[in-house]
C-alpha positions as CSV (number, residue, x, y, z in Angstrom):
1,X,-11.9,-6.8,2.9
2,X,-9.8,-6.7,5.8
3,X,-9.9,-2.9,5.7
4,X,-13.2,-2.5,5.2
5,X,-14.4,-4.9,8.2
6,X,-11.9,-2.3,10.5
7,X,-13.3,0.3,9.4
8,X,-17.0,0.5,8.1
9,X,-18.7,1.1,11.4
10,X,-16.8,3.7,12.1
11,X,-17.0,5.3,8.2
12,X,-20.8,4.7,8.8
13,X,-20.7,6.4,12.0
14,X,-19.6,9.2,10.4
15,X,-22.4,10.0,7.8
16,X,-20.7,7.5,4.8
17,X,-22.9,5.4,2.9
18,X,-22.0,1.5,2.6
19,X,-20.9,2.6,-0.8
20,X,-18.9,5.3,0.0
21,X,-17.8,3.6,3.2
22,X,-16.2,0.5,0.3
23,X,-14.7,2.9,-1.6
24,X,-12.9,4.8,1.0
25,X,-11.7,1.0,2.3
26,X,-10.7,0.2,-1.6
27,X,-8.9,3.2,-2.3
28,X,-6.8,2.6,1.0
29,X,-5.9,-0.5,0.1
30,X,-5.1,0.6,-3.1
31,X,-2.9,3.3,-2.0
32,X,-1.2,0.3,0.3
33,X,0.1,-1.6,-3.0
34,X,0.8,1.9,-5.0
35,X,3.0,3.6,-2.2
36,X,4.8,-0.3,-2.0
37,X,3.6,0.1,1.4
38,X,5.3,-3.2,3.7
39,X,3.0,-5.2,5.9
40,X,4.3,-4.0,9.0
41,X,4.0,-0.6,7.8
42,X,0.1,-1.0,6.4
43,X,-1.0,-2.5,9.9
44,X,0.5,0.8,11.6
45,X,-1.1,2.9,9.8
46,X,-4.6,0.6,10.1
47,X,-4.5,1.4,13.8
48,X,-3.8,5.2,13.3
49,X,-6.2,5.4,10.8
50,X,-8.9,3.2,13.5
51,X,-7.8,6.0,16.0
52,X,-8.7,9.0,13.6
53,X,-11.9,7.7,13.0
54,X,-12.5,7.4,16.4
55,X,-11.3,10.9,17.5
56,X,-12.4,12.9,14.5
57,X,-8.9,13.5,14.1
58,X,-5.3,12.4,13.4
59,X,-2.7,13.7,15.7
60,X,0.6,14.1,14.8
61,X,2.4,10.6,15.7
62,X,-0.8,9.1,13.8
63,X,-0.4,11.4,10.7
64,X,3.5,10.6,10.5
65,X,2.7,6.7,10.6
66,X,0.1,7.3,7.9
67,X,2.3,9.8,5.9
68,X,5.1,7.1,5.8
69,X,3.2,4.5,5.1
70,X,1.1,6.5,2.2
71,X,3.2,9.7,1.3
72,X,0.9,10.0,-1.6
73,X,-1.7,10.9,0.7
74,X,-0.4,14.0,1.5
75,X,-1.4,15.4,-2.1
76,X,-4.6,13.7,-1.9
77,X,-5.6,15.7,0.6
78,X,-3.9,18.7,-0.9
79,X,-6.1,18.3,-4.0
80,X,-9.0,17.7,-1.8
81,X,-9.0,20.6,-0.2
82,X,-7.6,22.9,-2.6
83,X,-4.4,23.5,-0.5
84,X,-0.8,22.8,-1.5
85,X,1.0,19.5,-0.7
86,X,3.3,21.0,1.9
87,X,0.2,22.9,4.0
88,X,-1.1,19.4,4.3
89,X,1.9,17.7,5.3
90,X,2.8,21.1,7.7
91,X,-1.3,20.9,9.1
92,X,-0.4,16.6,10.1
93,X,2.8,17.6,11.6
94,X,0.6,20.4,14.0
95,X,-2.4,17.6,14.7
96,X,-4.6,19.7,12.4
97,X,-5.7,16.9,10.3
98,X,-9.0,15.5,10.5
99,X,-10.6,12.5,9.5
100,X,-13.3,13.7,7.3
101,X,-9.9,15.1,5.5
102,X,-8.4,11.8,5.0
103,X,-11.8,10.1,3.8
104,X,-12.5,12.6,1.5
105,X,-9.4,12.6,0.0
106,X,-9.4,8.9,-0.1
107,X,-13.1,9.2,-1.7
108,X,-11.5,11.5,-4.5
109,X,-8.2,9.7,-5.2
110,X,-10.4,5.9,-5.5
111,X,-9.8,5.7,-9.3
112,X,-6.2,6.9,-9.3
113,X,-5.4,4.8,-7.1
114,X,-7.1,2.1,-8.1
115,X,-5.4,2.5,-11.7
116,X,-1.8,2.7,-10.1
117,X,-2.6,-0.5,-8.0
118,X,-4.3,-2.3,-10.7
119,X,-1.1,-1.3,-13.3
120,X,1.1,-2.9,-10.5
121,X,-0.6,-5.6,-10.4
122,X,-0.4,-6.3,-13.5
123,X,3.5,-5.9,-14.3
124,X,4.5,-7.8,-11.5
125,X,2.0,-10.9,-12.9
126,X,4.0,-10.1,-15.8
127,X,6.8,-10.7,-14.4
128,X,6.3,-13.4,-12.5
129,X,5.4,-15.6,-15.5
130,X,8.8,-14.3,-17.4
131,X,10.4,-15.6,-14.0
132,X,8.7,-18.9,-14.2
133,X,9.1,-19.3,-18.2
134,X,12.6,-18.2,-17.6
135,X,13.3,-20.6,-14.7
136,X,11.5,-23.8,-16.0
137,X,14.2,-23.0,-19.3
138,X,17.1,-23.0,-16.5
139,X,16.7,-25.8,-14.5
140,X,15.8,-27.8,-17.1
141,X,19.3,-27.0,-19.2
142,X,20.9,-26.9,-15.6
143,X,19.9,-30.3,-14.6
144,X,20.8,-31.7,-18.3
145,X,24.4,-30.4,-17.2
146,X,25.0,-30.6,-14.1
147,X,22.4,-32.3,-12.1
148,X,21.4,-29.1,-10.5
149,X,17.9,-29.2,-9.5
150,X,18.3,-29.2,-5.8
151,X,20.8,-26.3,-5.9
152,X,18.1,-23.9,-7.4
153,X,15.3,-25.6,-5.2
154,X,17.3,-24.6,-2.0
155,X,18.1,-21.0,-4.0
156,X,14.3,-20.4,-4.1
157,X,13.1,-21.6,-0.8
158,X,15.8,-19.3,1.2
159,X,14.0,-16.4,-2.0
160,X,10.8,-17.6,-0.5
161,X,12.1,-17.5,3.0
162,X,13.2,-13.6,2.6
163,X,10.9,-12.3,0.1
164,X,9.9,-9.0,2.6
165,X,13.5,-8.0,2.4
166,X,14.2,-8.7,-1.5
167,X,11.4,-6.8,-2.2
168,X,12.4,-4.0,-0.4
169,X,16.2,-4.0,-1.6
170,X,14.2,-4.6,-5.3
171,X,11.9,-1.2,-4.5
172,X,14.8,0.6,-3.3
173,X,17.0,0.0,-6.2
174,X,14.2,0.8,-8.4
175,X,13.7,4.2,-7.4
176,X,16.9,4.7,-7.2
């Protein structure tokens, strides 16, 4: 929602419908969680994306925030337009990238990216209840034994406390 308040004026302003002008928003958003784009990172590219609508186009430090925050992008576009991944990344790099280029491409990629995000979703949930299922089982026996419980409280709050970072070490490893 947060996307598409920041954006649908200007969407609008540039010929989308209030359909269209959702979808765009959703598919963003969706790229966000498929890309395992950070917080820091998504809100970056927010304000370069706000800019591009604004100016038509994305200039080159904008199109390197978006690119890093959604590299996927990149052959969004490329499939868009009928180009190849690397003109689009090389047409970013020389401010040749226009809005319309992005929305479009964000228009086109809504259900792919909406499938990746959605599939995410769904295997983390997954494993978040094996984590929990798992957990409840280990404290429990832990506690029997050993008295335990406020060791793995403590382990979970400092978890809690440091989640951005885990999850990026977890990412990280992942793809590697």
């Amino acid at each position: 929602a947060e996307i598409f308040i920041g954006t649908s004026d200007n969407l609008r302003s540039l010929g989308f419908s209030l359909d269209e002008s959702l979808d765009i928003a959703d598919s963003l958003s969706f790229a966000f969680v498929k890309n395992a784009t950070s917080a820091e990172q998504a809100r970056n590219a927010l304000r370069q994306y706000d800019v591009a609508l604004n100016k038509g186009k994305v200039d080159m430090m904008g199109w390197q925030v978006i690119n890093n925050a959604v590299p996927t992008l990149a052959k969004d576009i490329a499939d868009s337009l009928g180009v190849t991944t690397q003109e689009v990344l090389n047409m970013g790099i020389a401010s040749e990238s226009t809005a319309t280029m992005l929305n479009d491409a964000l228009l086109k990629s809504f259900d792919s990216n909406k499938e990746a995000a959605t599939g995410m979703a769904t295997s983390i949930e997954d494993a978040f209840v094996k984590l929990r299922n798992n957990l409840s089982i280990f404290v429990g026996e832990a506690n029997k034994t050993a008295g335990a419980t406020d060791l793995v409280a403590s382990a979970i709050d400092a978890v809690s406390e440091n989640i951005e970072e885990l999850a990026t070490i977890m990412i990280a490893v992942g793809a590697g």
